[in-house]
N, C-alpha and C positions, 0 to 999 in steps of 0.2 A: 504494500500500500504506500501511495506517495505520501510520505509525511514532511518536515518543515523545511528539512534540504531540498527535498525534491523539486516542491512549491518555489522556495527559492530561485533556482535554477530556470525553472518554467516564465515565472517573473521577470527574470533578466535575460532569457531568449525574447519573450514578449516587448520587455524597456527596448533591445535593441532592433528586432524587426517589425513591430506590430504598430508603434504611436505613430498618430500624426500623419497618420496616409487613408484616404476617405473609401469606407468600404463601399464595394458596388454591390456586393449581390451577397444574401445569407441562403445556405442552404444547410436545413436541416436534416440531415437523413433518417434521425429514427429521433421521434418527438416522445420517447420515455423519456430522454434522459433531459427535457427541458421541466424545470423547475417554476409550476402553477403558472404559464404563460403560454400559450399557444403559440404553433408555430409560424400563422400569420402576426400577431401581434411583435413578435421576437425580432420576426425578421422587418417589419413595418416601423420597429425603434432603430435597431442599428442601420439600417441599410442609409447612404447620404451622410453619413455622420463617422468622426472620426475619436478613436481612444486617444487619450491625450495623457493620460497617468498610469500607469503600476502599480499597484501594491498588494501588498497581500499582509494577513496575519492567521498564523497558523497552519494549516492547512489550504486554506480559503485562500485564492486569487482574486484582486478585483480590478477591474480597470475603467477609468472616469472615462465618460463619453463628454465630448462638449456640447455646449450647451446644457448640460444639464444629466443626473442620474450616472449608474455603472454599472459595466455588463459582469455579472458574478460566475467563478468555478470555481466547483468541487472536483477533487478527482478521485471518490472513493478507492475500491482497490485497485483498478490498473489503468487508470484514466494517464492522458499524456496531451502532450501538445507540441503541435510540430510544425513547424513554416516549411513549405516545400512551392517550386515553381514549375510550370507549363515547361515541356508537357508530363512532365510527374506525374501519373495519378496521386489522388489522395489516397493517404494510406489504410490499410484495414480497420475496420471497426469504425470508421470517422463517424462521428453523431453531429457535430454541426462543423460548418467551413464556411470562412469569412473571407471573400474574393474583394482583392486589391488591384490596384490599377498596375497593367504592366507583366501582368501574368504572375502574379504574389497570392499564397492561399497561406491563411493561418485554420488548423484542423484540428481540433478536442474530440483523441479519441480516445474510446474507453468501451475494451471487449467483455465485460461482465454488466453494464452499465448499471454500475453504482456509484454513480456522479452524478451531476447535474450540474446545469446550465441555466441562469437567469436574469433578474435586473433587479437593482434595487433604486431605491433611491439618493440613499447617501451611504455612506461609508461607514460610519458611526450608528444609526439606525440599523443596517445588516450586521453589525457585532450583536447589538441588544438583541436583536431577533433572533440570532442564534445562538443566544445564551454562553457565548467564549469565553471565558478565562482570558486573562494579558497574553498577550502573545511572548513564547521562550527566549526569545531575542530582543526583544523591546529592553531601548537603551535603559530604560523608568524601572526595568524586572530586576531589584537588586534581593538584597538577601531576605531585607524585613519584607520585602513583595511577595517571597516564597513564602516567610514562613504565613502569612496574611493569606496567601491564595491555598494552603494547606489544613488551615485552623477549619478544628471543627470536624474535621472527618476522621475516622477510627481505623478508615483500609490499611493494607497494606501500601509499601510506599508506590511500588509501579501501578496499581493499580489508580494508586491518585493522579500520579500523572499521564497517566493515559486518558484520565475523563477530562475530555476538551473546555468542559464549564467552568476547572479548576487552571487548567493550563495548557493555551492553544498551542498544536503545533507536534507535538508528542506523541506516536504510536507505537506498536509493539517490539516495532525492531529498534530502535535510538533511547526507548525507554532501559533497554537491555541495557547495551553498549553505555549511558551517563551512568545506571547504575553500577556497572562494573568497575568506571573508570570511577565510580565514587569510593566505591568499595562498603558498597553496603547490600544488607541482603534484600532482593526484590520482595519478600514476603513479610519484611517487618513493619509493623503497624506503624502511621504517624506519629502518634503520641510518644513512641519510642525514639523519636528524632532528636540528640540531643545537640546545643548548638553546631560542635565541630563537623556532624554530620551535614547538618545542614548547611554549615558553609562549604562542604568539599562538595555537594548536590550540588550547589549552586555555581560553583566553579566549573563543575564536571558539566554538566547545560550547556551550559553558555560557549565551553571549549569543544563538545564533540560536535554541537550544530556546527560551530563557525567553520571547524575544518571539513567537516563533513562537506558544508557549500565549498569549500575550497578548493577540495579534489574530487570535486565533480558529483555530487550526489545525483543518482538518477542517469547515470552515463552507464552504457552496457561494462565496464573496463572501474568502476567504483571501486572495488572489494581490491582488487590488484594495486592500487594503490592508494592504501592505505597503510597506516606504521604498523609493523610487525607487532605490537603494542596492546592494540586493539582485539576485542572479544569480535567484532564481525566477519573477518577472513573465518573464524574459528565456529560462528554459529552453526554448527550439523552437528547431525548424528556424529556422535564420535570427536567430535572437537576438543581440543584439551585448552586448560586454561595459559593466556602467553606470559602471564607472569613465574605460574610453580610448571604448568604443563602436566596437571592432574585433571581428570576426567571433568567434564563441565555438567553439572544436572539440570532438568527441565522441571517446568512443573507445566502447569493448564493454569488459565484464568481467563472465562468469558469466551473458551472457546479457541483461544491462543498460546501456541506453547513459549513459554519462555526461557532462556538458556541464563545459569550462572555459575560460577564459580564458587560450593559450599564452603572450601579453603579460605579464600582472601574476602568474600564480600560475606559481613557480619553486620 
């Protein structure tokens, strides 16, 4: 599932081919995955009108159209997005493609279609609606932000940061990897977080997204490079830990296995 690198990435292929050039033509190919908007209306907003901004938080993509409103994505679990040009076809799975002057096509696609595609009206108003959490990168997410967006809940700890209401941007796999690098154990309850933990959570965050975006999150070629360091190359069956290089255990939560080190993360 693409979670906050991913989005990242997605964002800044978006920043660099996608503003500022006036779409001609929307075509929807499979109006599941549009989000309470029909695909005349969808396409009768963007179509004459140009994206003018980027952003995203958490998960969530959004980009400001001028004049007014912004065209929102989700990319549940295998959504992508891809600019490709004439005569490329678009590629498999495409659910909606936004044709640009010049033979330029931007394509959200997503082969399970558990995403979605829509408009809001402001930026701020689609957070509340979606009930997010700060987003893991937001410069404002300091420590007392963490332990504020943690208060109050009894989970264990992966389990809090994977719930988006608590803290945007977060999903099974990265959730792993901060905890590992934090060195704490994904099953221990909040309330057991004492400050030092929580400042090495918080460090560990903020360090595995940023490089995660660094070296390519979301590129076929990810996992290769990355440090030797890291629990991800190591996530499978049979993976050992890169610190001791003892056996890694799983557990289940919500349907997802998670991988950790019973040795080092306590």
């Amino acid at each position: 599932m693409p979670e906050l690198p991913d989005v990242e990435a997605y964002r800044r292929r978006l920043q660099a081919h996608g503003l500022n050039k006036t779409i001609g033509k929307v075509a929807v190919t499979d109006k599941r995955i549009l989000d309470h908007v029909s695909p005349a209306a969808f396409a009768r907003t963007l179509e004459g009108r140009r994206l003018t901004t980027a952003k995203r938080h958490g998960k969530h993509l959004l980009a400001k159209l001028d004049k007014g409103g912004w065209l929102t994505v989700h990319f549940g679990m295998t959504g992508d997005l891809q600019f490709h040009q004439d005569p490329e076809p678009a590629p498999p799975y495409t659910c909606v493609r936004l044709d640009f002057p010049g033979g330029a096509h931007l394509s959200y696609i997503n082969r399970r279609k558990l995403g979605r595609v829509g408009l809001a009206d402001d930026f701020e108003s689609f957070i509340v609606h979606e009930q997010l959490g700060p987003d893991a990168l937001d410069r404002s997410f300091d420590v007392a932000a963490l332990k504020k967006a943690l208060g109050g809940t009894k989970r264990g700890i992966k389990a809090a940061l994977m719930d988006q209401s608590v803290l945007a941007g977060i999903g099974n796999i990265f959730a792993d990897e901060i905890l590992f690098q934090a060195r704490i154990d994904p099953r221990k309850p909040v309330p057991r977080l004492d400050a030092a933990r929580l400042e090495r959570l918080h460090a560990a965050t903020r360090r595995v997204l940023q490089e995660a975006v660094r070296r390519g999150a979301g590129s076929e070629t990810f996992l290769e490079r990355l440090p030797s360091s890291w629990l991800l190359p190591q996530r499978r069956k049979g993976g050992q830990c890169p610190r001791g290089h003892g056996a890694l255990k799983t557990f289940t939560q919500g349907a997802r296995t998670g991988y950790y080190c019973p040795t080092c993360q306590h």
